[in-house]
Biopython code that builds the backbone (N, CA, C, O; Angstrom):
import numpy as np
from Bio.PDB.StructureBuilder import StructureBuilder

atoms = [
    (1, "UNK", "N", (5.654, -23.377, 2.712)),
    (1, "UNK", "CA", (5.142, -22.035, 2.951)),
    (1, "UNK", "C", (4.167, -21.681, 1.824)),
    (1, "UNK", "O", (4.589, -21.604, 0.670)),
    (2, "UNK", "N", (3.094, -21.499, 2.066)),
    (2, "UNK", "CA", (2.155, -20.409, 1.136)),
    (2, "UNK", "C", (2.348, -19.490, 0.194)),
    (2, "UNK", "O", (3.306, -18.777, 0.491)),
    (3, "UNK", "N", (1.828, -19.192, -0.852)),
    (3, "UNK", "CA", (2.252, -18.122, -1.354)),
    (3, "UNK", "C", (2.314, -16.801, -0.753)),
    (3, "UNK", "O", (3.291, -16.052, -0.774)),
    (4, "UNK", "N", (0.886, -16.522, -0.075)),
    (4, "UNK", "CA", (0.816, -15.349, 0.296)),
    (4, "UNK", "C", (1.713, -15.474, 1.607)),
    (4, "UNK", "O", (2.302, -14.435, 1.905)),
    (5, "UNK", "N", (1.949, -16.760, 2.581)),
    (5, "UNK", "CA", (3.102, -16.494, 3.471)),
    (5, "UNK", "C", (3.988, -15.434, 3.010)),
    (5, "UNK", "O", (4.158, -14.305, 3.469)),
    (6, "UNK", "N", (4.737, -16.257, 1.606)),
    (6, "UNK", "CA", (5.505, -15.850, 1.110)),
    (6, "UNK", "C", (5.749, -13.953, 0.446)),
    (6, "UNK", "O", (6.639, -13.113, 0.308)),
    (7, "UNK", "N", (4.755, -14.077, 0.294)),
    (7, "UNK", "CA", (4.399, -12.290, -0.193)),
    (7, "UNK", "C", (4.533, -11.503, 0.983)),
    (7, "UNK", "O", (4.776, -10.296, 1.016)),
    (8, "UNK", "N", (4.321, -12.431, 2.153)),
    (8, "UNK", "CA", (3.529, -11.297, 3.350)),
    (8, "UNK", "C", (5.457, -11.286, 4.334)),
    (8, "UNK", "O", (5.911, -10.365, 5.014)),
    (9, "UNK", "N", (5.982, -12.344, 4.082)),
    (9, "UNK", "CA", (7.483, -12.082, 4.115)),
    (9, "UNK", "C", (8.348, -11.369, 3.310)),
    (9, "UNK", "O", (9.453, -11.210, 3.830)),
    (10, "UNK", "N", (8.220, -10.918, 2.283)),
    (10, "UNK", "CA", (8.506, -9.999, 1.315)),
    (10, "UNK", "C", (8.376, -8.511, 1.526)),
    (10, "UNK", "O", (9.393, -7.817, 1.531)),
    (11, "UNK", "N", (6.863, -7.843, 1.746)),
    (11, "UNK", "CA", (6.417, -7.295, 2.570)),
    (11, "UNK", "C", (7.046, -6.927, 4.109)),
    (11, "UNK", "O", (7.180, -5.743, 4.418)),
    (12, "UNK", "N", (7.277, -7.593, 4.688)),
    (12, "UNK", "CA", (7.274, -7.572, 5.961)),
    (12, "UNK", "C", (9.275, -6.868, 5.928)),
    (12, "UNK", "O", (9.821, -6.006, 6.616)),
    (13, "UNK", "N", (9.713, -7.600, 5.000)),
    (13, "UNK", "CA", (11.317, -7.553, 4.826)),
    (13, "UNK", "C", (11.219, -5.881, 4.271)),
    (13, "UNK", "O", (11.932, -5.030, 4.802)),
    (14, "UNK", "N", (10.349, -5.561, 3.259)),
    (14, "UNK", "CA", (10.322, -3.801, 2.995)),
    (14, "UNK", "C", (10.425, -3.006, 4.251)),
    (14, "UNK", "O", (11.330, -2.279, 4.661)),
    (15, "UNK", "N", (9.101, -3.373, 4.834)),
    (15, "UNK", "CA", (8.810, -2.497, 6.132)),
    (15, "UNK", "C", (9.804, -2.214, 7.458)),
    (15, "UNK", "O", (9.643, -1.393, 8.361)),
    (16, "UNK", "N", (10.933, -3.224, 7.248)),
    (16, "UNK", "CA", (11.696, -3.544, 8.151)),
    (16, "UNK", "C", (12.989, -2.711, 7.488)),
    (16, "UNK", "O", (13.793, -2.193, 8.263)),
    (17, "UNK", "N", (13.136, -2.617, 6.342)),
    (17, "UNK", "CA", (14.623, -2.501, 5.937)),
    (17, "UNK", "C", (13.816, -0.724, 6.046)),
    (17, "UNK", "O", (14.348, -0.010, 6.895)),
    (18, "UNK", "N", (12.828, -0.184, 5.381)),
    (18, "UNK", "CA", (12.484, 0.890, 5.062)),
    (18, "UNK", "C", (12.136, 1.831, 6.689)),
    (18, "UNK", "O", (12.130, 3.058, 6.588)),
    (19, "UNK", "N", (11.877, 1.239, 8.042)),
    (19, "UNK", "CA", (11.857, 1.489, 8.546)),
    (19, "UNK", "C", (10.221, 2.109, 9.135)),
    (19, "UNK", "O", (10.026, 2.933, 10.029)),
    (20, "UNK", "N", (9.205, 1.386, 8.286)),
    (20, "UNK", "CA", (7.985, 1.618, 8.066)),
    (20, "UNK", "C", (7.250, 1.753, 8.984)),
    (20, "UNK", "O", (6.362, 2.596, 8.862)),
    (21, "UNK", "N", (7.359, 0.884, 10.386)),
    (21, "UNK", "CA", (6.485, 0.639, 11.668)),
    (21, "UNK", "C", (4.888, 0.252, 11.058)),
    (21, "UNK", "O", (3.875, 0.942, 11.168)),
    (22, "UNK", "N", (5.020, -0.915, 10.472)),
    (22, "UNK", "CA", (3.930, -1.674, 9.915)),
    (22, "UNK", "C", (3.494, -2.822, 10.357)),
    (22, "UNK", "O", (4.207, -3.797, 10.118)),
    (23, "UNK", "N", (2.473, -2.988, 10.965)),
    (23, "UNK", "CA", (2.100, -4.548, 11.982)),
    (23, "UNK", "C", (2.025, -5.306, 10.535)),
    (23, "UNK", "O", (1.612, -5.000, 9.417)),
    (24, "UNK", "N", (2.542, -6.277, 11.041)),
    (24, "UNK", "CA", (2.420, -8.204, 10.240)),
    (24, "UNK", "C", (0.684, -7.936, 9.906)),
    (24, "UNK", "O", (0.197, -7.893, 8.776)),
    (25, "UNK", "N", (-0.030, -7.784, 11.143)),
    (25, "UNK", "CA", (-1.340, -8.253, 11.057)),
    (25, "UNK", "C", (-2.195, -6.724, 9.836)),
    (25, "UNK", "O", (-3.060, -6.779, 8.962)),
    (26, "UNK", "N", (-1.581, -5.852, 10.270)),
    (26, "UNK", "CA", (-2.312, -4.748, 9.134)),
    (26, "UNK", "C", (-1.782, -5.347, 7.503)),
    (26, "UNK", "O", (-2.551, -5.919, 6.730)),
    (27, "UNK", "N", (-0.787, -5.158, 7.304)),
    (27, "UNK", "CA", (0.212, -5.686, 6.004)),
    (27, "UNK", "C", (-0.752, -7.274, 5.174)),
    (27, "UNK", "O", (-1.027, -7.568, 4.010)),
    (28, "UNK", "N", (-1.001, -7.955, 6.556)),
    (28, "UNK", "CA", (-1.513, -9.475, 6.091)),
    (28, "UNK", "C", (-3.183, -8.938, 5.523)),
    (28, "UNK", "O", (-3.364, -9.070, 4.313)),
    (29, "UNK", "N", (-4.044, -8.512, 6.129)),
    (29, "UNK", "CA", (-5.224, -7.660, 6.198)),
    (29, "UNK", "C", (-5.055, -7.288, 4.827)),
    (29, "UNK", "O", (-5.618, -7.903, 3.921)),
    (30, "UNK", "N", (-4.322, -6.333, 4.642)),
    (30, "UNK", "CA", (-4.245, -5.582, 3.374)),
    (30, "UNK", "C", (-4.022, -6.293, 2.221)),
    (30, "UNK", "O", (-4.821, -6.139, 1.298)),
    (31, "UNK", "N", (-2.989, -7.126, 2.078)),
    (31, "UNK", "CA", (-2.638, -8.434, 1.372)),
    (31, "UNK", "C", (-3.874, -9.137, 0.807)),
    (31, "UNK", "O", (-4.137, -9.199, -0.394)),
    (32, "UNK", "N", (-4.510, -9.591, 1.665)),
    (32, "UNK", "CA", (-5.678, -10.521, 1.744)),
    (32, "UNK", "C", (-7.019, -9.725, 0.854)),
    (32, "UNK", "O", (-7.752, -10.171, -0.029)),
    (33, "UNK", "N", (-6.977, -8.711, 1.349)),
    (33, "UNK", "CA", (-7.830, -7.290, 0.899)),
    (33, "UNK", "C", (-7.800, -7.088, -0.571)),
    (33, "UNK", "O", (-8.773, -6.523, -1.071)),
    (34, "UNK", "N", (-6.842, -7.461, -1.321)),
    (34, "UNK", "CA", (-5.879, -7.157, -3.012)),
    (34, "UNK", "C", (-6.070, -8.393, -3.334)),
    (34, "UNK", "O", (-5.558, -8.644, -4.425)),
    (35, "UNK", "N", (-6.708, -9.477, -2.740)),
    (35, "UNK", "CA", (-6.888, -10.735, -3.660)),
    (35, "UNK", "C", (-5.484, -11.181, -4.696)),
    (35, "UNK", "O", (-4.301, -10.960, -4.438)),
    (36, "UNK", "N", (-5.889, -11.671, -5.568)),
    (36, "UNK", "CA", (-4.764, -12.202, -6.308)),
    (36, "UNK", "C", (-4.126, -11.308, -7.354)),
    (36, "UNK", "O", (-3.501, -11.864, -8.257)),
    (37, "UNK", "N", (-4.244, -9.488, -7.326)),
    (37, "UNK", "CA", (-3.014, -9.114, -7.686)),
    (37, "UNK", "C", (-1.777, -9.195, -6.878)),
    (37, "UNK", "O", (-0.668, -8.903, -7.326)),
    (38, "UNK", "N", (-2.008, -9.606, -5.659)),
    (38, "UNK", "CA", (-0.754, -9.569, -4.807)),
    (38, "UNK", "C", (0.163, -10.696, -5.800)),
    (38, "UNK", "O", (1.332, -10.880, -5.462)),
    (39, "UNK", "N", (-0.186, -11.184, -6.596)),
    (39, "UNK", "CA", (0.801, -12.847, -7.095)),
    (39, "UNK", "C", (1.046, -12.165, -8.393)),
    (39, "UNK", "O", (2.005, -12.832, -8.782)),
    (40, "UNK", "N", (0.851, -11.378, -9.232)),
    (40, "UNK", "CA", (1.232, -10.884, -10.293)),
    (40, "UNK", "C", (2.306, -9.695, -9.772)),
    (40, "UNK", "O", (2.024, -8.828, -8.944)),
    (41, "UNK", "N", (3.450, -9.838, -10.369)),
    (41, "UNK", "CA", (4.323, -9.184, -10.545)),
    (41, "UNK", "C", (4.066, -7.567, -10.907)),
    (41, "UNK", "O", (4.368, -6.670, -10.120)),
    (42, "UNK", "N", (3.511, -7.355, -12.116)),
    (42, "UNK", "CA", (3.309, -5.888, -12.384)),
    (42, "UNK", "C", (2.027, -5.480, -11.471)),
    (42, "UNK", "O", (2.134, -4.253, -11.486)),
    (43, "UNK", "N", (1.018, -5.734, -10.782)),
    (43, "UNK", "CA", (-0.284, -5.451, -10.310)),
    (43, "UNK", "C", (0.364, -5.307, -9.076)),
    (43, "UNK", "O", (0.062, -4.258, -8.506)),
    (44, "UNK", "N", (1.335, -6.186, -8.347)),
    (44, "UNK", "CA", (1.633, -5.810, -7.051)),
    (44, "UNK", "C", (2.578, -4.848, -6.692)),
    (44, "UNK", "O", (3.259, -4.918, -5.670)),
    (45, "UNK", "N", (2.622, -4.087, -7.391)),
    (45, "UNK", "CA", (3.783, -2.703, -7.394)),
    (45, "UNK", "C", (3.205, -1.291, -8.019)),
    (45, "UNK", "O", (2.781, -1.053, -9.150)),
    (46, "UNK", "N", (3.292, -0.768, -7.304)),
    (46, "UNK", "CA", (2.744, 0.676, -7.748)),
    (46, "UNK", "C", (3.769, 1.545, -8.470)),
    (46, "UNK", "O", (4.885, 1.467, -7.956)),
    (47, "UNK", "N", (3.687, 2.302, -9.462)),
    (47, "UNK", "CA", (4.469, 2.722, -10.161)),
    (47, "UNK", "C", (4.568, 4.625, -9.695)),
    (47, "UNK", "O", (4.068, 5.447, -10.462)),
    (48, "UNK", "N", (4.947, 4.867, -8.982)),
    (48, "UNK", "CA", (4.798, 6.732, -8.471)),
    (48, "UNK", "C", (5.287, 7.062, -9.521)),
    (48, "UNK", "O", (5.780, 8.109, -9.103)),
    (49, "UNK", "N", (5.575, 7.037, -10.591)),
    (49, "UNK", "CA", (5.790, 8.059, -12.185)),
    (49, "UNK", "C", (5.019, 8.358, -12.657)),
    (49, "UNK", "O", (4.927, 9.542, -12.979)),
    (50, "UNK", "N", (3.795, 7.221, -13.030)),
    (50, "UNK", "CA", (2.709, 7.434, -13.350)),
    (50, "UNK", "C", (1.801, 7.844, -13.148)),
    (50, "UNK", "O", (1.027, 7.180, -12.459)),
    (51, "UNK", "N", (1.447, 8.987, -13.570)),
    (51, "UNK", "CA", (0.158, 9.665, -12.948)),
    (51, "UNK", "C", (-1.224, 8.979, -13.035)),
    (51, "UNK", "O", (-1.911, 9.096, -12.020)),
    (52, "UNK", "N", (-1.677, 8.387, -13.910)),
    (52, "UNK", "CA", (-3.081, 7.255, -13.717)),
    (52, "UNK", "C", (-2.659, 6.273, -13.031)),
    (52, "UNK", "O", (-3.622, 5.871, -12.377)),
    (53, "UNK", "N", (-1.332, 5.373, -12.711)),
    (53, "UNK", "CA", (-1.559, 4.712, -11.738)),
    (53, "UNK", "C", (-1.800, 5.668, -9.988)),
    (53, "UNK", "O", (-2.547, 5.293, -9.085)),
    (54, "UNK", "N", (-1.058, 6.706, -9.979)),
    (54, "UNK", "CA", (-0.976, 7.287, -8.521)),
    (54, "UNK", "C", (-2.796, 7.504, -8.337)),
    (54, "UNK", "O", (-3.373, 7.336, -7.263)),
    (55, "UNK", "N", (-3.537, 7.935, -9.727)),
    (55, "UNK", "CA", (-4.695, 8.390, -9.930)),
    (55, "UNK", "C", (-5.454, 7.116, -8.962)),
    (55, "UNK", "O", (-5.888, 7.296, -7.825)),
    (56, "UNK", "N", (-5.494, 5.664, -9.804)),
    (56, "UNK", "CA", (-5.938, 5.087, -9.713)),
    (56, "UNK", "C", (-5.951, 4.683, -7.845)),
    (56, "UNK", "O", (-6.935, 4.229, -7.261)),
    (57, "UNK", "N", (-4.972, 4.910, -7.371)),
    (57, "UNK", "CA", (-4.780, 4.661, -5.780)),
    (57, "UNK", "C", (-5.570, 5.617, -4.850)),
    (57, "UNK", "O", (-5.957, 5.281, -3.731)),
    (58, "UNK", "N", (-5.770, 6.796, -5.384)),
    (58, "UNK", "CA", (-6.443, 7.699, -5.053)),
    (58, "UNK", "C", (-8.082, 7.247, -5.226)),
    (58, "UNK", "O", (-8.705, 7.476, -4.189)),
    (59, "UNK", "N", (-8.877, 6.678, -6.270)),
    (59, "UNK", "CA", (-10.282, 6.779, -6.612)),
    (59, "UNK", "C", (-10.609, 5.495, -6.438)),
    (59, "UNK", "O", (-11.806, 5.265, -6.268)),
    (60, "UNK", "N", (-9.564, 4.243, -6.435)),
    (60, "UNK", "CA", (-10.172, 3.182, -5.955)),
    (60, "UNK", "C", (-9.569, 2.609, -4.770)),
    (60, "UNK", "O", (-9.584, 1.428, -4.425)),
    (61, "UNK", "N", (-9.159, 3.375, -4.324)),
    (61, "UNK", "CA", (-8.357, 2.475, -2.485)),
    (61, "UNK", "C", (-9.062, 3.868, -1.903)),
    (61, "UNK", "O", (-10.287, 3.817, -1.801)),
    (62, "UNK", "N", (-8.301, 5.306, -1.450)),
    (62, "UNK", "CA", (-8.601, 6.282, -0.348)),
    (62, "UNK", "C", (-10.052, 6.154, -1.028)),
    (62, "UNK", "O", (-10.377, 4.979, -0.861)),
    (63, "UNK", "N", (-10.981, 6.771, -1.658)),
    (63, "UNK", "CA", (-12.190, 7.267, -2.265)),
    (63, "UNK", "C", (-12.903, 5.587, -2.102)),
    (63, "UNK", "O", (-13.264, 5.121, -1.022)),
    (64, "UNK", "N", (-12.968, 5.059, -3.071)),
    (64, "UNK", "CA", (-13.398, 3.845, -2.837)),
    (64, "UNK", "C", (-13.751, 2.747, -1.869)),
    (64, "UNK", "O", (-14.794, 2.116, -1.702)),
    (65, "UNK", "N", (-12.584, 2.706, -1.284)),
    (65, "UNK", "CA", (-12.308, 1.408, -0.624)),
    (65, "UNK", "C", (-12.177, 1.832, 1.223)),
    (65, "UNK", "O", (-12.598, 1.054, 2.078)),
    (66, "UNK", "N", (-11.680, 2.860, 1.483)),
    (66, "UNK", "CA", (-12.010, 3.915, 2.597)),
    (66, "UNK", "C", (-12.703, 4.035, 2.721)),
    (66, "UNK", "O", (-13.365, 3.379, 3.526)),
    (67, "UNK", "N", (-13.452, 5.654, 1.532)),
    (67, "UNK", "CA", (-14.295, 5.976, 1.793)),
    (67, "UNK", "C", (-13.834, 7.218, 1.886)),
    (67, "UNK", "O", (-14.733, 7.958, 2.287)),
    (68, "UNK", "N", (-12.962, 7.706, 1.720)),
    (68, "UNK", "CA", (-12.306, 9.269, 2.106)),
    (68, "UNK", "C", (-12.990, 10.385, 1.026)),
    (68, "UNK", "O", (-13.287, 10.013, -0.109)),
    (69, "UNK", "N", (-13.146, 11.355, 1.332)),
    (69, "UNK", "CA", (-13.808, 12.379, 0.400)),
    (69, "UNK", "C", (-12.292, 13.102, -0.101)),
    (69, "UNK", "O", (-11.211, 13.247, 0.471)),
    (70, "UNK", "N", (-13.093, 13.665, -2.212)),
    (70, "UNK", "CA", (-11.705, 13.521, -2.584)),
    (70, "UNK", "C", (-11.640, 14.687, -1.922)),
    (70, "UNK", "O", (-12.559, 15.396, -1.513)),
    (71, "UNK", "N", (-9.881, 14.895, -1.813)),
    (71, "UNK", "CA", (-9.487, 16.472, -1.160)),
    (71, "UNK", "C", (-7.975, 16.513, -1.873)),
    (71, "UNK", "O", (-7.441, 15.525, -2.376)),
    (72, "UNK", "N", (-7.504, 17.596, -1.828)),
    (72, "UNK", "CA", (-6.020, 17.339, -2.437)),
    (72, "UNK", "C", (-4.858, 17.074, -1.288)),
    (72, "UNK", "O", (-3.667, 17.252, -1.545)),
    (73, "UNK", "N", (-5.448, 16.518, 0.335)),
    (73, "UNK", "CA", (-5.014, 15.878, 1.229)),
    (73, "UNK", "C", (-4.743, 14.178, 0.461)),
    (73, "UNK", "O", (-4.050, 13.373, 1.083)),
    (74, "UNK", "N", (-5.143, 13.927, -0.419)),
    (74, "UNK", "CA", (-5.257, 12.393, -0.316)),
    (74, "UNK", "C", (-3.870, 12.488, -1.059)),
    (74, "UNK", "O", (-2.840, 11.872, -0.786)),
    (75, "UNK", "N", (-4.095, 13.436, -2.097)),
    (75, "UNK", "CA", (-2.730, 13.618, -3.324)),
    (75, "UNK", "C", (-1.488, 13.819, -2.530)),
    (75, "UNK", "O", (-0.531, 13.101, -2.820)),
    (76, "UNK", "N", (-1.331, 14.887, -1.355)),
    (76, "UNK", "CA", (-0.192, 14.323, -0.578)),
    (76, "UNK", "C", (-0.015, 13.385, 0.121)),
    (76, "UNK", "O", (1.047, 12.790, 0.307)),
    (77, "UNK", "N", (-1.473, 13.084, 0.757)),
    (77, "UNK", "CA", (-0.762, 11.744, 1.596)),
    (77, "UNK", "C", (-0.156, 10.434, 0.627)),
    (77, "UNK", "O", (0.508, 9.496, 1.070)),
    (78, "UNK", "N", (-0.461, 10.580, -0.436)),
    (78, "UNK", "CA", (0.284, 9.746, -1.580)),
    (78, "UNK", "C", (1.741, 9.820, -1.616)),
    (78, "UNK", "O", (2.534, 8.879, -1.582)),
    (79, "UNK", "N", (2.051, 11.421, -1.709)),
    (79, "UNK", "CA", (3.103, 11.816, -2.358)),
    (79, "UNK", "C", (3.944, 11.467, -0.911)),
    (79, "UNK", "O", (5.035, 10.937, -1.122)),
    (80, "UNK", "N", (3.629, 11.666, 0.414)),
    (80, "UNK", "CA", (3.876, 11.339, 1.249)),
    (80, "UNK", "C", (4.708, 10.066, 1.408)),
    (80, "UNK", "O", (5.915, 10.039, 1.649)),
    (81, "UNK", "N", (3.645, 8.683, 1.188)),
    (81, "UNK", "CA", (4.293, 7.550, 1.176)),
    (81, "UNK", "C", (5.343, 7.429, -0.098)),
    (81, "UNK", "O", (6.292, 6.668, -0.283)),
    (82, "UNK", "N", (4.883, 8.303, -0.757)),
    (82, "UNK", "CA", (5.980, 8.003, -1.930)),
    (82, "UNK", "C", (7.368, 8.266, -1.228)),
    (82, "UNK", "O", (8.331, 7.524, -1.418)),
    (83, "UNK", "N", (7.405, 9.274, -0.478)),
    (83, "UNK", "CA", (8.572, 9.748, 0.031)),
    (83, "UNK", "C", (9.274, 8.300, 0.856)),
    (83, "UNK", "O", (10.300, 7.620, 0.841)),
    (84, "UNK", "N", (8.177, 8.367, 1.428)),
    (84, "UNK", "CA", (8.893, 7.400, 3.055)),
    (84, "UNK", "C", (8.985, 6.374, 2.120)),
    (84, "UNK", "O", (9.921, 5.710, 2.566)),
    (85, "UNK", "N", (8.663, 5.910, 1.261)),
    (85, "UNK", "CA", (9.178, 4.497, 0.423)),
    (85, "UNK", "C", (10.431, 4.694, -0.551)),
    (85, "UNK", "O", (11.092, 3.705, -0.868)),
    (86, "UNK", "N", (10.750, 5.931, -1.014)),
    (86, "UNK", "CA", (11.914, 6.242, -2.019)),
    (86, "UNK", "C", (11.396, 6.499, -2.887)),
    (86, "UNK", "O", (10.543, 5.640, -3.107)),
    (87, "UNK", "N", (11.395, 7.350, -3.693)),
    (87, "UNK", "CA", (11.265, 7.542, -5.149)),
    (87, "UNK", "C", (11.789, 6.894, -6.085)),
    (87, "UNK", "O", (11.270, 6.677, -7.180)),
    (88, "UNK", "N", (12.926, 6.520, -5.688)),
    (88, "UNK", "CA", (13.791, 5.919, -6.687)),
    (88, "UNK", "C", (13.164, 4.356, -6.338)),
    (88, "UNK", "O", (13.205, 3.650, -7.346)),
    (89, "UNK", "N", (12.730, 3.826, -5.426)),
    (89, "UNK", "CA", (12.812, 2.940, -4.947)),
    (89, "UNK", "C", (11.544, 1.802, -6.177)),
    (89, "UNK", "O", (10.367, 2.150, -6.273)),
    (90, "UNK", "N", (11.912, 0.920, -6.723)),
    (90, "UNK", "CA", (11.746, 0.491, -7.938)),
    (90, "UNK", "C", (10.355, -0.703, -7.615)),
    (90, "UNK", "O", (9.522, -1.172, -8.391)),
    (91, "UNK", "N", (10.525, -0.862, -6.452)),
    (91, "UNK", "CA", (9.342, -1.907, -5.753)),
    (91, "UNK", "C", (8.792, -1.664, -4.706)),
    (91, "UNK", "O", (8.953, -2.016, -3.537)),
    (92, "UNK", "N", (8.045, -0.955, -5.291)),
    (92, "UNK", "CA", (7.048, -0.607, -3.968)),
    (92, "UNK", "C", (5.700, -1.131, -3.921)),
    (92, "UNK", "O", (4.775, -0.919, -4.705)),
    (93, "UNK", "N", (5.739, -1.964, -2.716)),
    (93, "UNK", "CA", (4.700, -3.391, -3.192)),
    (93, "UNK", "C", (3.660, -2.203, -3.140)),
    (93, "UNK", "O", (3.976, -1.127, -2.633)),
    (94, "UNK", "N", (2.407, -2.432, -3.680)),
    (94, "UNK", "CA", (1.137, -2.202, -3.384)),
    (94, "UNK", "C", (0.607, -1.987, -1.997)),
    (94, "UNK", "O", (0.221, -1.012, -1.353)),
    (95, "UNK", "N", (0.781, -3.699, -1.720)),
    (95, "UNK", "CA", (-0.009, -3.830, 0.066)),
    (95, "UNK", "C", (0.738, -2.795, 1.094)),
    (95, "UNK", "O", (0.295, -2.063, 1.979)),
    (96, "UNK", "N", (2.078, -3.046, 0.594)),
    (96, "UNK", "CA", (2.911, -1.680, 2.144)),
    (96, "UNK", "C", (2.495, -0.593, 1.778)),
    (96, "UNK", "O", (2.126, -0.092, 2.840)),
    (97, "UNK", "N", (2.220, 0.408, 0.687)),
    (97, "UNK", "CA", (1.659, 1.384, 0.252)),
    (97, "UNK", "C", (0.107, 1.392, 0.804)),
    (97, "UNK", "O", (-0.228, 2.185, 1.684)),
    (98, "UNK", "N", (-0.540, 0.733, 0.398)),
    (98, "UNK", "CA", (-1.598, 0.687, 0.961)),
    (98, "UNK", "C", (-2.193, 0.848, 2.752)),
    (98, "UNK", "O", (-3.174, 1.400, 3.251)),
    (99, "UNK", "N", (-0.944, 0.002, 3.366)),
    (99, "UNK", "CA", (-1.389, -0.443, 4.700)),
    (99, "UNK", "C", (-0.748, 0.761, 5.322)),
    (99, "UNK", "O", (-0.935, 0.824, 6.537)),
    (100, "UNK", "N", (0.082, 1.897, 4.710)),
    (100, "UNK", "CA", (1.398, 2.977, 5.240)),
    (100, "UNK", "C", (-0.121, 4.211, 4.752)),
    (100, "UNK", "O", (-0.055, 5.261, 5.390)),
    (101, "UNK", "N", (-1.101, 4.146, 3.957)),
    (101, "UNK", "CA", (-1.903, 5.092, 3.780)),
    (101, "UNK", "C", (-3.301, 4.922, 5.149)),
    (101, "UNK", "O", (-3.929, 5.725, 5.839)),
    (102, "UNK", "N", (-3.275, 3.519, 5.004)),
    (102, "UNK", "CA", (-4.219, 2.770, 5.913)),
    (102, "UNK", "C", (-4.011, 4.134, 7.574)),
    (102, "UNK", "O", (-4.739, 5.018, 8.027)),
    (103, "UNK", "N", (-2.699, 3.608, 7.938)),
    (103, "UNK", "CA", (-2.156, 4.039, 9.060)),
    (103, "UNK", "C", (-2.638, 5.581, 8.818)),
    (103, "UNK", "O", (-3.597, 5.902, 9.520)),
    (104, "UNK", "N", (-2.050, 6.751, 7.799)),
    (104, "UNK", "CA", (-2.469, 7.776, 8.133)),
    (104, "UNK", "C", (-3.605, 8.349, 8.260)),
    (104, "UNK", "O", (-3.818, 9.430, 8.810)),
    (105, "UNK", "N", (-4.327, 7.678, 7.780)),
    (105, "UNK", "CA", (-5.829, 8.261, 8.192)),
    (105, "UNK", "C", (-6.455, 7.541, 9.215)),
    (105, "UNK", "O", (-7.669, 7.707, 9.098)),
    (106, "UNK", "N", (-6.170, 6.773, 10.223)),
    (106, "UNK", "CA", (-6.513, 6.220, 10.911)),
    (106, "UNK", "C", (-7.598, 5.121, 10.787)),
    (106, "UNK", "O", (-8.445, 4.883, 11.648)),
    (107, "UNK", "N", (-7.451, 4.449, 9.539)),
    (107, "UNK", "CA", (-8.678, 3.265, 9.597)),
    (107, "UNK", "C", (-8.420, 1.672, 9.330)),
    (107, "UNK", "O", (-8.780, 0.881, 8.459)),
    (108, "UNK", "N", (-7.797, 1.612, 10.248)),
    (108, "UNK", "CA", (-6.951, 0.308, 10.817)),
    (108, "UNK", "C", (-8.344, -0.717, 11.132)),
    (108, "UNK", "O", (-8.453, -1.939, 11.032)),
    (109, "UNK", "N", (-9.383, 0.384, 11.571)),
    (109, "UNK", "CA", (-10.243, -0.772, 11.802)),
    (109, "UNK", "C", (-11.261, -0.915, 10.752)),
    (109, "UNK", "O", (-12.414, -0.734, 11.143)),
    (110, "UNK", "N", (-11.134, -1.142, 9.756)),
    (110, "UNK", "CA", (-11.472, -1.669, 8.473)),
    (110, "UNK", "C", (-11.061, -2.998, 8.371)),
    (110, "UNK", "O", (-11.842, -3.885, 8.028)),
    (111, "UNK", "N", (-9.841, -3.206, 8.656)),
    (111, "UNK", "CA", (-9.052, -4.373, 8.400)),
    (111, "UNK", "C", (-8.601, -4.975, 9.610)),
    (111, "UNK", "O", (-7.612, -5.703, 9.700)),
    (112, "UNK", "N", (-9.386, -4.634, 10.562)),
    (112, "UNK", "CA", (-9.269, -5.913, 12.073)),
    (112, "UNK", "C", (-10.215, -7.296, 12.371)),
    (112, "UNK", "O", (-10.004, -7.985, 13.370)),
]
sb = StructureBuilder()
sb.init_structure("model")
sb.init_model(0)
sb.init_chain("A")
sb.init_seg("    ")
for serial, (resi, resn, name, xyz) in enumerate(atoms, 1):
    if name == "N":
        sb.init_residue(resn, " ", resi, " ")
    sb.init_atom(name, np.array(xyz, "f"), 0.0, 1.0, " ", f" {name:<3s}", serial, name[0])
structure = sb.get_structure()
């Protein structure tokens, strides 16, 4: 198996236990999208305590990488996935965060 197989089964095991309703094929997209922080341990996990990392998800994924204009919609839809992933919840990959923000704004087709 691949590494990123392997990541994208990891992934796939969050979305499933968390109850996420996340396609394989968006999750893999997104994966692929993050290049090789997906294989580093600290880069592939988002930290919701931190306010420059939450920052950073905001100005270089929605703003950036979207394209979304800033609004303080983006700051909840953050706080949002933070929810549906746990707060407490200690691993929260990147890519499911990403592909669970993907979904709410509707731009799935970025990554088809």
């Amino acid at each position: 198996m691949s590494k990123l197989a392997e990541v994208i089964e990891d992934y796939k095991a969050q979305v499933a236990d968390l109850g996420l309703g996340v396609s394989e094929e968006l999750l893999t997209a997104v994966a692929k999208g993050l290049g090789p922080s997906i294989y580093n341990a600290d880069s592939s996990k988002i930290s919701s305590s931190d306010p420059e990392e939450l920052a950073r998800v905001k100005n270089n994924f929605l703003i950036g990488k979207l394209g979304l204009a800033d609004s303080p919609a983006l700051d909840a839809a953050i706080d949002e996935v933070v929810e549906q992933m746990g707060k407490s919840n200690r691993n929260k990959y990147r890519a499911v965060v990403y592909a669970l923000l993907v979904k709410k704004f509707g731009k799935e087709s970025m990554y088809a």
